[in-house]
N, C-alpha and C positions, 0 to 999 in steps of 0.2 A: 543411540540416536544416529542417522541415516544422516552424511552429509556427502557437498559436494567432492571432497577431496578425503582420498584414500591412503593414508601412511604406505600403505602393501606397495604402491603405486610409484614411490620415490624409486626404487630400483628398476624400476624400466624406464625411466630417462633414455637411455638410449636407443629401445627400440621406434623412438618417435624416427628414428633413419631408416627403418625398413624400407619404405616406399620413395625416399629419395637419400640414397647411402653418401654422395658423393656433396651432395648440399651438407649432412649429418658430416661429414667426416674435417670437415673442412669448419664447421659450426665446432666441433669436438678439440680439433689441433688446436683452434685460436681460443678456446676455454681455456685448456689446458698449461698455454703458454701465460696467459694472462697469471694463473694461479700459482705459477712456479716460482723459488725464487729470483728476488730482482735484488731490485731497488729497498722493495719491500720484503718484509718475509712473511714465509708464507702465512704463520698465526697473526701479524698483519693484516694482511688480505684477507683472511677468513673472518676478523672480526670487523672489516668493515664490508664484505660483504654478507656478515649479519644484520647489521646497521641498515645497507640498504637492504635488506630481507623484507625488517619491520617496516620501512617503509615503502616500500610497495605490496607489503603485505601480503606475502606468498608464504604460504604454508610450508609447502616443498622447500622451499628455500631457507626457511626457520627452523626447520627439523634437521635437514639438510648443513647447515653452516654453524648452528647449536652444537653435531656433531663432530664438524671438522676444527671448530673452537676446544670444544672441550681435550679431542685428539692431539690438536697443536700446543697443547697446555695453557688454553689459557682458562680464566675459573670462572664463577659466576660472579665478580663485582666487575671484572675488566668487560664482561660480553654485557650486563648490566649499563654499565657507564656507556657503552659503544650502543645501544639501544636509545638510552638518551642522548645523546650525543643526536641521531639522528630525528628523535623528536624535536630536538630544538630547532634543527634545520627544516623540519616537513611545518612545523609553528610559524616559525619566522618568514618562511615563503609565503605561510597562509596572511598573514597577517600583512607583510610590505605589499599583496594583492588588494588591501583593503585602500592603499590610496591611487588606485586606479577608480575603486568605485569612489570613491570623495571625489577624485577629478571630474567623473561621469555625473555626478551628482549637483558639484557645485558647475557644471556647463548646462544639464537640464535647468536648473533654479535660475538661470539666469532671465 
């Protein structure tokens, strides 16, 4: 089946700098720093930007940090749990939006 995103395609991430290298290179250093050890380590970071993977829902980025999880040792209940983890956050955001529309609601009724 024909879809919009291409697995072949994760490995040219970085030719999106061809046509502005110094914008790319500069986007590239501050990735890189981000991912290194800190504070946190790096299978850390990788599994919670699995987490936000799933929820912004980028393919590239779930195939992508699936495999820098698995690389960092971590296994399938820890990158499992860090999946959920972040459903409960994209839930809970959806949900405390739901007394915005009660307030919109109970101002119309009035």
């Amino acid at each position: 089946m024909e879809t919009y995103y291409h697995p072949q395609d994760l490995p040219k991430f970085e030719e999106i700098g061809e046509e502005a290298p110094e914008m790319a290179k500069k986007f590239f250093d501050y990735y890189s720093a981000v991912f290194a050890e800190g504070e946190l380590t790096e299978r850390e970071k990788a599994l919670i930007a699995l987490a936000v993977a799933h929820t912004i829902q980028c393919p590239y980025c779930i195939d992508a940090y699936t495999q820098a999880c698995l690389e960092k040792g971590s296994n399938l209940g820890e990158m499992t749990e860090a999946v959920h983890v972040a459903v409960a956050i994209r839930g809970g955001a959806s949900l405390i939006h739901g007394i915005q529309m009660r307030n919109i609601a109970r101002k119309v009724s009035m």
